[in-house]
N, C-alpha and C positions, 0 to 999 in steps of 0.2 A: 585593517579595513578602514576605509575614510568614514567619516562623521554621516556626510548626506546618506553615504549607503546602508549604515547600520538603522538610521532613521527612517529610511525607504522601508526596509525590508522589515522593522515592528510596525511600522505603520501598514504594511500590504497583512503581515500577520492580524494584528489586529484587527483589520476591517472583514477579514475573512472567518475569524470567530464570532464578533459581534455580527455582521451582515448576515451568517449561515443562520447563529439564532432568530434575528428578525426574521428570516426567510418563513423558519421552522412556522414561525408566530404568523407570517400572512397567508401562510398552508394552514393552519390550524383554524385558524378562522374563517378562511373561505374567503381572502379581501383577492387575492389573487385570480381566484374564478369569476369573478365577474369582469375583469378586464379578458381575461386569456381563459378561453372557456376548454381549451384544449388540456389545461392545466389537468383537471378533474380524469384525463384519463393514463395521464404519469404519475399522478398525485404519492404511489406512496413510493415508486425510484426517487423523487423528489425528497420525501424524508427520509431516505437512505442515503442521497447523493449528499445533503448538507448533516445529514448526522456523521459520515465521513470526514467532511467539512471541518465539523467542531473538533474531532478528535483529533486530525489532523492536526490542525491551526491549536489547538490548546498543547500538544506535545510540543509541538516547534519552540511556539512560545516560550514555552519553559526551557527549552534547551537553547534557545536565543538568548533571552535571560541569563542563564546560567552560565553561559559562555561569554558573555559580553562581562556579567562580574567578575570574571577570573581574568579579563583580557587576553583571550583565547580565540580572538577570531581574523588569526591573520592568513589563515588558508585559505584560499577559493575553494577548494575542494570540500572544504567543511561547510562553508557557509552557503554553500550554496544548496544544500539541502535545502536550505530554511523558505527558498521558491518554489523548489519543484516539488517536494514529496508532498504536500499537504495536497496541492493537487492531483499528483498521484491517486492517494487516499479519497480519495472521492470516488474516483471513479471504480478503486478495488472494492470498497466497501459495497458500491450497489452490484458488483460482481462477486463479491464473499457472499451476500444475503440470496442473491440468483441461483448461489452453486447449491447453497444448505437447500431452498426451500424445493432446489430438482429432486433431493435425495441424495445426491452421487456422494457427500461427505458426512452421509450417515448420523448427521444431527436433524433434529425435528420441534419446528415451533410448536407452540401451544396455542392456538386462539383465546384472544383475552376480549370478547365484547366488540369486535370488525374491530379492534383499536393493533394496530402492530409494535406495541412496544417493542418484544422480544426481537425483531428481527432490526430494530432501531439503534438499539443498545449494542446485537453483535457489530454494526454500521460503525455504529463509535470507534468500538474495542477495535475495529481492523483500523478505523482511520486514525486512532489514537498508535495501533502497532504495529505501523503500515508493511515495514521493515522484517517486522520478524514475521506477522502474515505474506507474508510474499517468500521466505522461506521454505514455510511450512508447503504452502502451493506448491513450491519446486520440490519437493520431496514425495509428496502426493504426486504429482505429474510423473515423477521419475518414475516411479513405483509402479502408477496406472500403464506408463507409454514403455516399459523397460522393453530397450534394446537390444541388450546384454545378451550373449550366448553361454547358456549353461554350464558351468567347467563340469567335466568331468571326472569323478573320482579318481581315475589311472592316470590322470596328466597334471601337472603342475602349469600349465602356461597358463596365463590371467593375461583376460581380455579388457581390453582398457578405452574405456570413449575416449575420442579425441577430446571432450573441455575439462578432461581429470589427467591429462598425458602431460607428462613434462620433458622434455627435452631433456637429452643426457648428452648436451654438448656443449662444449664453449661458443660463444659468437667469433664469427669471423673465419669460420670452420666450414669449407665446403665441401666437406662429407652432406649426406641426407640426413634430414634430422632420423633420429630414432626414438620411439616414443615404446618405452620398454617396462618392466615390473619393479 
């Protein structure tokens, strides 16, 4: 990876965990409501979106870091996380704390004084775990939306979604694929 673009991308990290805390800080005080008065009725997606934000941008960080000491960043495919997911994580986070506070994934805040720590901190933790929350969602999805047709005890054939099927051909093979057990 060239120089400008390792520089680019701690500098875009950087300003994305520093700027999200300032945010936290012009939400917390109220400097923002009196320019944008609209502010006061997204106020607290807002500190779910930058609580996202930091956990995001503080993983990256660290794995930008950690990468860059071992000189380990000549993959685009690796580095390139270090743009996109933190943004991801924003916007999962205020979508993790949307799914808990409906009920449908069976966890439940605690009111603390109108102040929403708890639902702040799961913000983090999904934009800190962006990756492995978004697993867990797929498996919860799979589970809620299951398509599947029930085997039956007397039959042995197993039914197989198409994004779990593998090909049992070589390329260059014009037979139909066959997507089998």
């Amino acid at each position: 990876m060239k120089k400008w673009l390792k520089a680019l991308i701690l500098t875009y990290l950087s300003l994305l965990f520093f700027g999200s805390f300032l945010a936290v800080g012009m939400l917390w005080t109220g400097a923002l409501e009196d320019s944008m008065p609209f502010i006061s009725d997204i106020k607290t997606f807002l500190y779910y979106f930058f609580a996202g934000a930091i956990g995001g941008s503080l993983r990256h960080l660290y794995m930008f870091c950690t990468h860059y000491m071992e000189d380990d960043l000549h993959d685009y495919r690796k580095w390139i996380m270090y743009i996109f997911y933190p943004i991801f994580a924003t916007g999962t986070a205020v979508v993790a704390v949307t799914l808990i506070q409906s009920g449908i994934l069976l966890i439940q805040f605690t009111d603390y004084q109108d102040t929403p720590f708890a639902p702040i901190s799961i913000a983090f933790f999904v934009g800190f775990g962006f990756n492995r929350f978004v697993k867990k969602l797929n498996s919860v999805s799979k589970d809620i939306f299951d398509t599947k047709q029930k085997k039956n005890s007397n039959s042995d054939d197993k039914i197989v979604e198409p994004e779990e099927a593998q090909p049992n051909q070589t390329e260059g093979s014009n037979s139909p694929t066959y997507y089998g057990p």
